[in-house]
N, C-alpha and C positions, 0 to 999 in steps of 0.2 A: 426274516433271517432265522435260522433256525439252527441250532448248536447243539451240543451233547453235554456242554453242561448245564446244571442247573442254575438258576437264575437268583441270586441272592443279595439281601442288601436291607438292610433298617432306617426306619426313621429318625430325623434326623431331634437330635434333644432341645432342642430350641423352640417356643412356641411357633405352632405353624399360622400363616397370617392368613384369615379370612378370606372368604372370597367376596369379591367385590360384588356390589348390589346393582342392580336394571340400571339405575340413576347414574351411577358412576359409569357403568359401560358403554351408557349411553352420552356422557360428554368424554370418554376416550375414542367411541368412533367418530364424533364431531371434531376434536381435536385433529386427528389423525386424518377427517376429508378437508383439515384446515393447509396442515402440511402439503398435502397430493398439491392443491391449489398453488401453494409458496416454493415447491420445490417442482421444479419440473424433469429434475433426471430418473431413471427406473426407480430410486429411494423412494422420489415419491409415487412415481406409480405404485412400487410395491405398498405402502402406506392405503391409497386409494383402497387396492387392490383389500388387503386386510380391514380396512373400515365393510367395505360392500359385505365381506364373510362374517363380521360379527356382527351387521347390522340385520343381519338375516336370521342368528339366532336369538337375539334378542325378542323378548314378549312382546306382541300387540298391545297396547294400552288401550 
């Protein structure tokens, strides 16, 4: 999208929280192909759908 003005905006003053490590993201995709399995409507597809896409950028061990 591309506009004419400029794009402005700060951070916000509250600590910003970490980002999560390989270990953790790797029992949020497990979590989330738990749900695909216990929910069968697009929610959970979508769910599936977003485990496959971070399971893919996740590191090889």
């Amino acid at each position: 999208m591309e506009t004419a003005e400029p794009v402005t905006g700060d951070y916000p003053t509250a600590p910003r929280l970490p980002l999560i490590t390989a270990a953790e993201a790797r029992d949020a995709v497990g979590y989330l192909r738990l749900l695909e399995t216990l929910d069968l409507t697009p929610r959970g597809q979508a769910a599936g759908q977003l485990a496959a896409d971070l399971a893919r950028r996740l590191p090889a061990e």
